[in-house]
C-alpha positions as CSV (number, residue, x, y, z in Angstrom):
1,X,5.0,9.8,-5.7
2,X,6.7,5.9,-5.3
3,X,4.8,5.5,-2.1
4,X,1.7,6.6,-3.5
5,X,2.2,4.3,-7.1
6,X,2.4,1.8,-4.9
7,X,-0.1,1.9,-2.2
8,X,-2.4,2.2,-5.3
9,X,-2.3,-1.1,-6.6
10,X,-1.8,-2.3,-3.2
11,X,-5.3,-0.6,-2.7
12,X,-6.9,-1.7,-5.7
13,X,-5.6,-5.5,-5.6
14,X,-7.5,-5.8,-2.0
15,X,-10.6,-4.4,-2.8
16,X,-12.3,-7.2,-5.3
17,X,-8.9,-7.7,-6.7
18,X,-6.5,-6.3,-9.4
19,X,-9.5,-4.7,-11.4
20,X,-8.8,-0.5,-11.2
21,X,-12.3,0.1,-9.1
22,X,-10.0,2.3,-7.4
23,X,-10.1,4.4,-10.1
24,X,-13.7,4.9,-10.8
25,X,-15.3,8.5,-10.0
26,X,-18.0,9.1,-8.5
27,X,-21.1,9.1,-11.0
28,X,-24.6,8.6,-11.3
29,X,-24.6,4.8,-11.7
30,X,-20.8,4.7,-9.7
31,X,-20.0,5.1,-5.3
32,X,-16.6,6.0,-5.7
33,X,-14.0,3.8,-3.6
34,X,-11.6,7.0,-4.0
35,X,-13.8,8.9,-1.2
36,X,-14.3,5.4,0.6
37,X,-12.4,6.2,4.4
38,X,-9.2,4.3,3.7
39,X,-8.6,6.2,0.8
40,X,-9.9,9.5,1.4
41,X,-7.7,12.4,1.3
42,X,-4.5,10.0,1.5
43,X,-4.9,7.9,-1.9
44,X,-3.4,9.8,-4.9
45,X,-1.2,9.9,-8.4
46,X,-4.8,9.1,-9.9
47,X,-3.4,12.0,-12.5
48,X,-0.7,10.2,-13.4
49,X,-2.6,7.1,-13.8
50,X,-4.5,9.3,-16.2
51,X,-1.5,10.8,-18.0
52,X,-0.1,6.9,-18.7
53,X,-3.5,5.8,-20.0
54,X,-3.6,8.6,-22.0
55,X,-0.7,8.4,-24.1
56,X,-1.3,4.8,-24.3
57,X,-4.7,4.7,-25.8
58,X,-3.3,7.6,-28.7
59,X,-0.3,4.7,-29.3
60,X,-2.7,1.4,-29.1
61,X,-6.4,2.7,-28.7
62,X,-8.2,-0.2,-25.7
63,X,-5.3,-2.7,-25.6
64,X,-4.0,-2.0,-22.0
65,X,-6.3,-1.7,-19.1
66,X,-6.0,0.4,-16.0
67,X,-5.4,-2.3,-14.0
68,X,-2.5,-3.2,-15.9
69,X,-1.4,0.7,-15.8
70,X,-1.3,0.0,-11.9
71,X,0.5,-2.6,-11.8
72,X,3.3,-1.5,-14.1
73,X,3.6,2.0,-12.5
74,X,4.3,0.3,-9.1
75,X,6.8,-1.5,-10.8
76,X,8.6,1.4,-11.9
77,X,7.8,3.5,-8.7
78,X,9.7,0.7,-6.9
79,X,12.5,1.2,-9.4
80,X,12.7,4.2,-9.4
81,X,13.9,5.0,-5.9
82,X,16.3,2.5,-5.7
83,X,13.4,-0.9,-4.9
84,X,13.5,-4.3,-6.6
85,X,12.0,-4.6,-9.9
86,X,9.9,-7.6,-11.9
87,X,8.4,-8.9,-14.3
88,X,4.8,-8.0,-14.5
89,X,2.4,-10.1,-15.6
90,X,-0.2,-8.7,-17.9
91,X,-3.9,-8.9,-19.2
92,X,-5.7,-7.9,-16.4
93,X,-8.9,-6.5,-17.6
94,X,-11.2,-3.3,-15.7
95,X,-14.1,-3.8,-13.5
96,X,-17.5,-1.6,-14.5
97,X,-18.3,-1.7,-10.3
98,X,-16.5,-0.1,-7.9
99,X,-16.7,-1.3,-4.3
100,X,-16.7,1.2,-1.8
101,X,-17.6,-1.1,1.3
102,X,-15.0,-3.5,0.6
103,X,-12.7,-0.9,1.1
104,X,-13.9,-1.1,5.0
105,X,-13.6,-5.1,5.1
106,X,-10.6,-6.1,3.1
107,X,-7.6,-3.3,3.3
108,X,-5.5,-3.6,6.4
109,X,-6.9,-1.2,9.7
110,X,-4.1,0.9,11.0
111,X,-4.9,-0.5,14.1
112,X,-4.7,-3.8,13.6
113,X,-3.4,-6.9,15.3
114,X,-1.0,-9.3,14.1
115,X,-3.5,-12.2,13.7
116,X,-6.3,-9.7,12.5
117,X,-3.4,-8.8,9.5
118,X,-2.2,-12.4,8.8
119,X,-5.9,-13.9,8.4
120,X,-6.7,-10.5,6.6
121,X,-3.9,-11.3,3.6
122,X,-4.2,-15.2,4.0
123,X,-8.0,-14.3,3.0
124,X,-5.9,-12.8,-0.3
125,X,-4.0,-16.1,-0.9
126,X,-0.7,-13.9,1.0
127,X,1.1,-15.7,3.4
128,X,2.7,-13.9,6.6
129,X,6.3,-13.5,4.8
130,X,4.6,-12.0,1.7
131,X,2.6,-9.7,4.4
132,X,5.9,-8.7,6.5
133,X,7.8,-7.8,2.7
134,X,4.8,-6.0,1.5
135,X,4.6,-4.0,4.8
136,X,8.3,-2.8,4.1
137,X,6.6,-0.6,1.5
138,X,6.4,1.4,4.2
139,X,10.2,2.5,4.1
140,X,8.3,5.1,1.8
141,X,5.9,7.8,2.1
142,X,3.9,9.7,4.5
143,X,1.3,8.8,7.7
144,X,-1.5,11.0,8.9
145,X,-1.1,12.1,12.4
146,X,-4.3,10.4,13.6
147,X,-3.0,6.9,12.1
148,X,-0.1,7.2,14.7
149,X,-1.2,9.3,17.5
150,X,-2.3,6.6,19.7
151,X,0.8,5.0,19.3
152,X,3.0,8.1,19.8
153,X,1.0,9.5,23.0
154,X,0.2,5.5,24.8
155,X,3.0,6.4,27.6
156,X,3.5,2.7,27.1
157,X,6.7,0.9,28.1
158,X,9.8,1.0,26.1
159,X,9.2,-2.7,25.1
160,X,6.0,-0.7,22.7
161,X,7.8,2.5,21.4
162,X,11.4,3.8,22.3
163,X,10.7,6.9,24.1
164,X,12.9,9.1,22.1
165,X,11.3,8.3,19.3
166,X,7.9,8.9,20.4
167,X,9.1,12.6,21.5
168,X,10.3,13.1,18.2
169,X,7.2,12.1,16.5
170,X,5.0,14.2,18.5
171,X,6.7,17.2,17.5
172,X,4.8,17.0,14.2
173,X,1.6,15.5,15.4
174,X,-0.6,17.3,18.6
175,X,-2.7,15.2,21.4
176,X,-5.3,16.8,19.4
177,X,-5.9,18.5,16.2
178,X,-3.6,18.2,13.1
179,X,-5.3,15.1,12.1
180,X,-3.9,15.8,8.8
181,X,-0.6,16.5,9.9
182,X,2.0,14.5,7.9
183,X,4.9,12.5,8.8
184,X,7.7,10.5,7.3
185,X,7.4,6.4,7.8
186,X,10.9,6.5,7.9
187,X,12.6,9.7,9.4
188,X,16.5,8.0,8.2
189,X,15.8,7.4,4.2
190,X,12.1,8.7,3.5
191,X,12.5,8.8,0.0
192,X,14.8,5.3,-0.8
193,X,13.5,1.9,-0.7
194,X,15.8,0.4,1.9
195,X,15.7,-2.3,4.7
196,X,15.4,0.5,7.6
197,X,12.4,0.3,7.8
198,X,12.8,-3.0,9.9
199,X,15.3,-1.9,11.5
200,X,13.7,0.8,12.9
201,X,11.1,-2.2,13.9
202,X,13.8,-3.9,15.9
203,X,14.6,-0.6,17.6
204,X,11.2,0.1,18.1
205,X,10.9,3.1,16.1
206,X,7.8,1.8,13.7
207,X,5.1,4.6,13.2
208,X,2.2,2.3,12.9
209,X,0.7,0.1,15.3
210,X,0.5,-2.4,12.1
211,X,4.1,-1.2,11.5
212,X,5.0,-2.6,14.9
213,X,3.0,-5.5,16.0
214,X,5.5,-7.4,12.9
215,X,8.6,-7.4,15.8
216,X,6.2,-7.0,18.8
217,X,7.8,-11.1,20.2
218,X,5.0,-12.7,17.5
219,X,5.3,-14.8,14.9
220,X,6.8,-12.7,12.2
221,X,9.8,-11.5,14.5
222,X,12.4,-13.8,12.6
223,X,11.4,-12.4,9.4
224,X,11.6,-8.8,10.5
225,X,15.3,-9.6,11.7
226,X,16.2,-11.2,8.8
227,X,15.2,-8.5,6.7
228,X,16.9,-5.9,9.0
229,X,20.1,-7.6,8.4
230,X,20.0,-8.7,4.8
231,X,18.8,-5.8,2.2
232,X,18.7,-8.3,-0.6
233,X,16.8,-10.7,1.1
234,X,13.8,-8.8,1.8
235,X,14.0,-7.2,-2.3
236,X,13.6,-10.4,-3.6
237,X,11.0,-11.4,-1.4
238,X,9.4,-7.7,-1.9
239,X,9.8,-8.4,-5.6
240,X,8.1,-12.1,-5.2
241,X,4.8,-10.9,-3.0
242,X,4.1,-7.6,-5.5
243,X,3.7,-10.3,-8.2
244,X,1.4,-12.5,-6.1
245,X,-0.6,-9.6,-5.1
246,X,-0.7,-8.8,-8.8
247,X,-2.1,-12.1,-9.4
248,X,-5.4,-11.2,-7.0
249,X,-8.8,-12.0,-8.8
250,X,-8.3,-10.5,-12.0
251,X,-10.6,-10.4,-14.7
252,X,-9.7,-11.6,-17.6
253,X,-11.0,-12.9,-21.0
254,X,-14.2,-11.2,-21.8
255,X,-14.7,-10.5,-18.0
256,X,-14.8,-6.5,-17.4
257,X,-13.6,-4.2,-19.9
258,X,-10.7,-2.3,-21.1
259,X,-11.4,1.3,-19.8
260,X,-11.1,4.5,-22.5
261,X,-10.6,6.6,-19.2
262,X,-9.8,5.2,-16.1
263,X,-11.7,7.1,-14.3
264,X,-15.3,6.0,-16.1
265,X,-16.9,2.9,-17.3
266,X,-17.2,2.5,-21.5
267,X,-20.6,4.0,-22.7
Protein backbone atom coordinates (compact mmCIF):
# COMPACT_ATOMS: atom_id res chain seq x y z
CA UNK A 1 0.00 0.00 0.00
CA UNK A 2 3.28 2.64 0.08
CA UNK A 3 2.49 3.61 -3.42
CA UNK A 4 -0.97 4.18 -2.77
CA UNK A 5 -0.22 6.26 0.87
CA UNK A 6 1.58 8.15 -1.15
CA UNK A 7 -0.07 9.05 -4.31
CA UNK A 8 -2.83 10.07 -1.78
CA UNK A 9 -1.51 13.05 -0.49
CA UNK A 10 0.19 13.66 -3.64
CA UNK A 11 -3.50 13.61 -4.92
CA UNK A 12 -5.05 15.60 -2.29
CA UNK A 13 -2.17 18.33 -1.99
CA UNK A 14 -2.92 19.23 -6.00
CA UNK A 15 -6.31 19.45 -5.90
CA UNK A 16 -7.07 22.88 -3.78
CA UNK A 17 -4.23 21.94 -1.61
CA UNK A 18 -3.32 19.80 1.51
CA UNK A 19 -7.11 19.87 2.76
CA UNK A 20 -8.39 15.81 2.59
CA UNK A 21 -11.22 16.71 -0.25
CA UNK A 22 -9.95 13.55 -1.47
CA UNK A 23 -11.49 11.94 1.10
CA UNK A 24 -15.01 13.21 0.95
CA UNK A 25 -17.82 10.69 -0.23
CA UNK A 26 -20.14 11.20 -2.38
CA UNK A 27 -23.34 12.83 -0.59
CA UNK A 28 -26.23 14.94 -1.11
CA UNK A 29 -24.52 18.35 -0.58
CA UNK A 30 -20.83 16.50 -1.72
CA UNK A 31 -19.40 15.53 -5.79
CA UNK A 32 -16.96 13.20 -4.65
CA UNK A 33 -13.22 13.80 -6.05
CA UNK A 34 -12.73 9.90 -5.25
CA UNK A 35 -14.91 8.97 -8.58
CA UNK A 36 -13.30 12.18 -10.33
CA UNK A 37 -11.34 10.31 -13.61
CA UNK A 38 -7.80 10.57 -12.15
CA UNK A 39 -8.77 8.83 -9.29
CA UNK A 40 -11.28 6.41 -10.22
CA UNK A 41 -10.69 2.93 -9.71
CA UNK A 42 -6.87 3.56 -9.12
CA UNK A 43 -6.98 5.87 -5.86
CA UNK A 44 -7.10 3.71 -2.64
CA UNK A 45 -6.04 2.92 1.18
CA UNK A 46 -9.06 5.33 1.94
CA UNK A 47 -9.74 2.32 4.72
CA UNK A 48 -6.74 2.80 6.26
CA UNK A 49 -7.04 6.48 6.23
CA UNK A 50 -10.21 5.52 8.14
CA UNK A 51 -8.71 3.06 10.51
CA UNK A 52 -5.85 5.87 11.61
CA UNK A 53 -8.52 8.50 12.20
CA UNK A 54 -10.28 6.21 14.01
CA UNK A 55 -8.17 5.18 16.66
CA UNK A 56 -7.04 8.71 16.91
CA UNK A 57 -10.25 10.47 17.55
CA UNK A 58 -11.04 7.49 20.60
CA UNK A 59 -7.20 8.78 22.00
CA UNK A 60 -7.71 12.73 21.33
CA UNK A 61 -11.43 13.23 20.06
CA UNK A 62 -11.03 16.46 16.80
CA UNK A 63 -7.33 17.29 17.48
CA UNK A 64 -5.76 15.82 14.20
CA UNK A 65 -7.31 16.36 10.83
CA UNK A 66 -7.43 14.11 7.88
CA UNK A 67 -5.18 16.08 6.09
CA UNK A 68 -2.67 15.74 8.66
CA UNK A 69 -3.49 11.77 8.72
CA UNK A 70 -2.28 12.00 4.87
CA UNK A 71 0.50 13.48 5.33
CA UNK A 72 1.90 11.42 8.10
CA UNK A 73 0.87 8.07 6.54
CA UNK A 74 2.97 8.97 3.45
CA UNK A 75 5.65 9.61 5.69
CA UNK A 76 5.65 6.25 7.07
CA UNK A 77 4.61 4.52 3.74
CA UNK A 78 7.94 5.99 2.48
CA UNK A 79 9.55 4.49 5.49
CA UNK A 80 8.36 1.71 5.40
CA UNK A 81 9.79 0.19 2.27
CA UNK A 82 13.02 1.36 2.72
CA UNK A 83 12.30 5.60 1.37
CA UNK A 84 13.52 8.68 3.17
CA UNK A 85 11.67 9.89 6.04
CA UNK A 86 10.89 13.62 7.62
CA UNK A 87 9.66 15.72 9.66
CA UNK A 88 6.13 16.60 9.01
CA UNK A 89 4.79 19.56 9.62
CA UNK A 90 1.43 19.66 11.21
CA UNK A 91 -1.97 21.71 11.67
CA UNK A 92 -3.38 21.40 8.54
CA UNK A 93 -7.06 21.65 8.97
CA UNK A 94 -10.07 19.71 6.55
CA UNK A 95 -11.90 21.34 3.72
CA UNK A 96 -16.06 21.02 3.93
CA UNK A 97 -15.87 21.15 -0.37
CA UNK A 98 -14.52 18.66 -2.40
CA UNK A 99 -13.35 19.51 -5.91
CA UNK A 100 -14.01 17.12 -8.36
CA UNK A 101 -13.08 19.40 -11.53
CA UNK A 102 -9.88 20.37 -10.26
CA UNK A 103 -9.00 16.98 -10.25
CA UNK A 104 -9.08 17.39 -14.28
CA UNK A 105 -7.02 20.85 -14.21
CA UNK A 106 -4.40 20.50 -11.62
CA UNK A 107 -3.02 16.58 -11.24
CA UNK A 108 -0.44 15.68 -13.79
CA UNK A 109 -2.00 13.99 -17.38
CA UNK A 110 -0.31 10.69 -18.07
CA UNK A 111 0.32 12.07 -21.26
CA UNK A 112 1.89 14.98 -20.56
CA UNK A 113 4.80 17.00 -21.92
CA UNK A 114 7.74 18.12 -20.09
CA UNK A 115 6.83 21.89 -20.22
CA UNK A 116 3.01 20.98 -19.72
CA UNK A 117 4.45 19.08 -16.20
CA UNK A 118 6.96 21.87 -15.16
CA UNK A 119 4.35 24.89 -15.54
CA UNK A 120 1.75 22.34 -14.00
CA UNK A 121 3.90 22.00 -10.45
CA UNK A 122 5.59 25.59 -10.83
CA UNK A 123 1.68 26.56 -10.73
CA UNK A 124 2.07 24.58 -7.04
CA UNK A 125 5.11 26.72 -5.99
CA UNK A 126 7.36 23.09 -7.09
CA UNK A 127 10.23 23.62 -9.02
CA UNK A 128 11.49 21.13 -11.83
CA UNK A 129 13.96 19.22 -9.29
CA UNK A 130 11.12 18.92 -6.72
CA UNK A 131 8.97 17.58 -9.89
CA UNK A 132 11.84 15.07 -11.20
CA UNK A 133 12.22 13.71 -7.06
CA UNK A 134 8.56 13.57 -6.61
CA UNK A 135 8.13 11.58 -9.93
CA UNK A 136 10.65 8.87 -8.48
CA UNK A 137 7.58 7.93 -6.44
CA UNK A 138 7.11 5.99 -9.13
CA UNK A 139 9.88 3.35 -8.25
CA UNK A 140 6.54 2.10 -6.43
CA UNK A 141 3.30 0.78 -7.41
CA UNK A 142 1.20 -0.21 -10.17
CA UNK A 143 0.00 1.56 -13.86
CA UNK A 144 -3.17 0.71 -15.68
CA UNK A 145 -2.56 -0.73 -19.10
CA UNK A 146 -4.34 2.15 -20.89
CA UNK A 147 -1.91 4.78 -19.04
CA UNK A 148 1.00 3.06 -20.98
CA UNK A 149 -0.29 1.46 -23.99
CA UNK A 150 0.44 4.11 -26.32
CA UNK A 151 3.81 4.22 -25.21
CA UNK A 152 4.35 0.40 -25.28
CA UNK A 153 2.64 -0.15 -28.89
CA UNK A 154 4.14 3.62 -30.66
CA UNK A 155 6.76 1.37 -32.86
CA UNK A 156 8.75 4.44 -32.16
CA UNK A 157 12.57 4.45 -32.36
CA UNK A 158 14.79 3.11 -29.71
CA UNK A 159 15.75 6.83 -28.75
CA UNK A 160 11.56 6.64 -27.15
CA UNK A 161 11.35 3.10 -25.65
CA UNK A 162 14.06 0.28 -25.71
CA UNK A 163 12.45 -2.37 -27.72
CA UNK A 164 12.90 -5.15 -25.38
CA UNK A 165 11.25 -3.51 -22.97
CA UNK A 166 8.30 -2.50 -24.76
CA UNK A 167 7.94 -6.48 -25.74
CA UNK A 168 8.01 -7.22 -22.23
CA UNK A 169 5.42 -4.72 -21.23
CA UNK A 170 3.01 -5.87 -23.75
CA UNK A 171 2.88 -9.16 -22.46
CA UNK A 172 0.68 -7.84 -19.65
CA UNK A 173 -1.25 -5.19 -21.47
CA UNK A 174 -3.23 -6.07 -25.19
CA UNK A 175 -3.46 -3.39 -28.25
CA UNK A 176 -6.88 -3.53 -26.98
CA UNK A 177 -8.90 -4.45 -24.05
CA UNK A 178 -7.42 -5.04 -20.51
CA UNK A 179 -7.67 -1.38 -19.84
CA UNK A 180 -7.50 -2.44 -16.29
CA UNK A 181 -4.69 -4.59 -16.66
CA UNK A 182 -1.93 -3.92 -14.04
CA UNK A 183 1.64 -3.53 -14.26
CA UNK A 184 4.67 -2.86 -12.15
CA UNK A 185 6.44 0.83 -12.55
CA UNK A 186 9.38 -0.84 -11.88
CA UNK A 187 9.75 -4.59 -13.09
CA UNK A 188 13.63 -4.69 -10.98
CA UNK A 189 12.45 -3.54 -7.26
CA UNK A 190 8.51 -3.04 -7.40
CA UNK A 191 8.06 -2.96 -3.87
CA UNK A 192 11.49 -0.82 -2.48
CA UNK A 193 11.95 2.72 -2.74
CA UNK A 194 15.19 2.77 -4.74
CA UNK A 195 16.95 5.03 -7.47
CA UNK A 196 16.00 2.48 -10.38
CA UNK A 197 13.51 4.04 -11.26
CA UNK A 198 15.84 6.53 -13.09
CA UNK A 199 17.78 4.36 -14.15
CA UNK A 200 15.49 2.54 -16.00
CA UNK A 201 14.86 6.34 -17.41
CA UNK A 202 18.38 6.51 -18.76
CA UNK A 203 17.92 3.04 -20.30
CA UNK A 204 14.77 3.92 -21.61
CA UNK A 205 12.65 1.56 -19.83
CA UNK A 206 10.16 4.33 -18.07
CA UNK A 207 6.39 3.10 -18.29
CA UNK A 208 4.82 6.46 -18.59
CA UNK A 209 5.07 8.90 -21.15
CA UNK A 210 5.36 11.44 -18.03
CA UNK A 211 7.86 8.85 -16.72
CA UNK A 212 9.99 9.37 -19.71
CA UNK A 213 9.79 12.79 -21.20
CA UNK A 214 12.14 13.58 -17.54
CA UNK A 215 15.46 11.91 -19.68
CA UNK A 216 13.82 12.49 -23.19
CA UNK A 217 17.41 15.28 -24.01
CA UNK A 218 15.14 18.15 -22.05
CA UNK A 219 15.88 20.09 -19.35
CA UNK A 220 15.62 17.73 -16.42
CA UNK A 221 18.10 15.15 -18.09
CA UNK A 222 20.98 16.15 -15.61
CA UNK A 223 18.83 15.62 -12.67
CA UNK A 224 17.59 12.20 -13.87
CA UNK A 225 21.38 11.13 -14.21
CA UNK A 226 22.30 12.39 -11.10
CA UNK A 227 19.75 10.60 -9.35
CA UNK A 228 20.57 7.38 -11.31
CA UNK A 229 23.91 7.44 -9.93
CA UNK A 230 23.60 8.78 -6.42
CA UNK A 231 20.64 6.93 -4.20
CA UNK A 232 21.18 9.38 -1.48
CA UNK A 233 20.96 12.30 -3.48
CA UNK A 234 17.68 11.96 -4.82
CA UNK A 235 16.21 10.68 -0.89
CA UNK A 236 17.08 13.85 0.42
CA UNK A 237 15.71 15.72 -2.27
CA UNK A 238 12.58 13.27 -2.30
CA UNK A 239 12.46 14.00 1.50
CA UNK A 240 12.81 18.02 0.83
CA UNK A 241 9.87 18.21 -2.12
CA UNK A 242 7.24 15.79 0.12
CA UNK A 243 7.54 18.58 2.68
CA UNK A 244 7.04 21.46 0.19
CA UNK A 245 4.18 19.73 -1.27
CA UNK A 246 2.91 19.36 2.30
CA UNK A 247 3.10 22.90 2.66
CA UNK A 248 0.38 23.42 -0.49
CA UNK A 249 -2.56 25.86 0.58
CA UNK A 250 -3.47 24.54 3.77
CA UNK A 251 -6.13 25.66 5.89
CA UNK A 252 -5.38 26.52 8.94
CA UNK A 253 -6.56 28.59 11.99
CA UNK A 254 -10.28 28.60 12.03
CA UNK A 255 -10.28 27.93 8.23
CA UNK A 256 -12.10 24.32 7.47
CA UNK A 257 -12.59 21.95 10.14
CA UNK A 258 -11.24 19.02 11.85
CA UNK A 259 -13.20 16.06 10.33
CA UNK A 260 -15.03 13.33 12.89
CA UNK A 261 -14.88 10.92 9.79
CA UNK A 262 -12.89 11.55 6.98
CA UNK A 263 -14.99 10.62 4.80
CA UNK A 264 -18.01 13.37 5.78
CA UNK A 265 -18.20 16.94 6.67
CA UNK A 266 -19.18 17.77 10.63
CA UNK A 267 -23.07 18.05 11.06
Amino acid sequence: MAASLLRLHFHDCFVHGCDASILLDQSPTITSEKTAPPNDKSARGYELIDAAKARLETICPGVVSCADVLAVAAKEASAYVGGPSWAVKLGRRDSTSAFPDETLTDLPFFKADLQTLIDNFGAKGLSPRDMVALSGAHTLGQAQCFTFRDRIYSNGTDNIIDRGFASTRRRRCPAVGGDDALAAMDLVTPNSFDNNYFRNLVQRKGLLETDQVLFSGGSTDSIVMEYSRSPSRFSADFAAAMIRMGDIQPLTGSAGQIRRICGAVNN
